[in-house]
C-alpha positions, -999 to 999 in steps of 0.1 A, spaced: -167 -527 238 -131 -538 246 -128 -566 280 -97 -573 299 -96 -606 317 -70 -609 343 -73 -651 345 -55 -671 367 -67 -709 371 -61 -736 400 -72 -769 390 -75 -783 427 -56 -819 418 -17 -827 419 -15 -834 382 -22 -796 379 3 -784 355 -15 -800 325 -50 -787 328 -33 -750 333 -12 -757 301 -42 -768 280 -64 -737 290 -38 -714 281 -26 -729 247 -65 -730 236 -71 -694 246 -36 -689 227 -53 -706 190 -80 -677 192 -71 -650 163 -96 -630 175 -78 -627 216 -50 -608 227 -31 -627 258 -4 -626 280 10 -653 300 30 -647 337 39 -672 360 7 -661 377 -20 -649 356 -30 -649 321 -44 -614 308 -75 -615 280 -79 -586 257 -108 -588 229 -138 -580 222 -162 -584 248 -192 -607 241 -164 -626 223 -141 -629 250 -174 -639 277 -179 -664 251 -146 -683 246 -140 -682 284 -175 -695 286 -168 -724 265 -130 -728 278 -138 -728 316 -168 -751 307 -142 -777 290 -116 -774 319 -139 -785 349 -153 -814 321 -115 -828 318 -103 -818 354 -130 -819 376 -130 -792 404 -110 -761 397 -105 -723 408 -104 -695 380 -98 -662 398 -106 -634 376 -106 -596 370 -129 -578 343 -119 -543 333 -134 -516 310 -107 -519 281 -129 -489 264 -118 -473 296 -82 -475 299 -58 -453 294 -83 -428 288 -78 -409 323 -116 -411 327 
């Protein structure tokens, strides 16, 4: 099954350009991901137990080096879309 992650993170500290940075280029070194960057979100597209797994491990590593942080997220059917159904 496809997964589409819309992704955006708030790392709640004034240095918060960094963390943001880092969590986007690491998602970015995974062949196995699709993403797109905005200025607001970043959007996921993979498989899904693999994508649930790297943002598993990714979210994991950005409260470790930032402390507290928001991720607001939306999951969507990827099997599902465009398909009118």
């Amino acid at each position: 099954m496809k997964l589409v992650v819309d992704i955006s993170l708030y790392p709640l500290n004034e240095k918060y350009i960094a963390p943001i940075k880092g969590f986007i280029d690491r998602l970015n070194e995974d062949v196995h991901l699709e993403t797109t960057t905005s200025a607001a979100s970043t959007i996921i597209r993979g498989e899904y137990e693999h994508v649930m797994a790297v943002l598993g491990r990714e979210m994991k590593q950005t409260y470790s080096e930032t402390g507290q942080a928001v991720f607001v997220c939306k999951f969507l059917n990827g099997d599902k879309m465009g398909s009118g159904e």
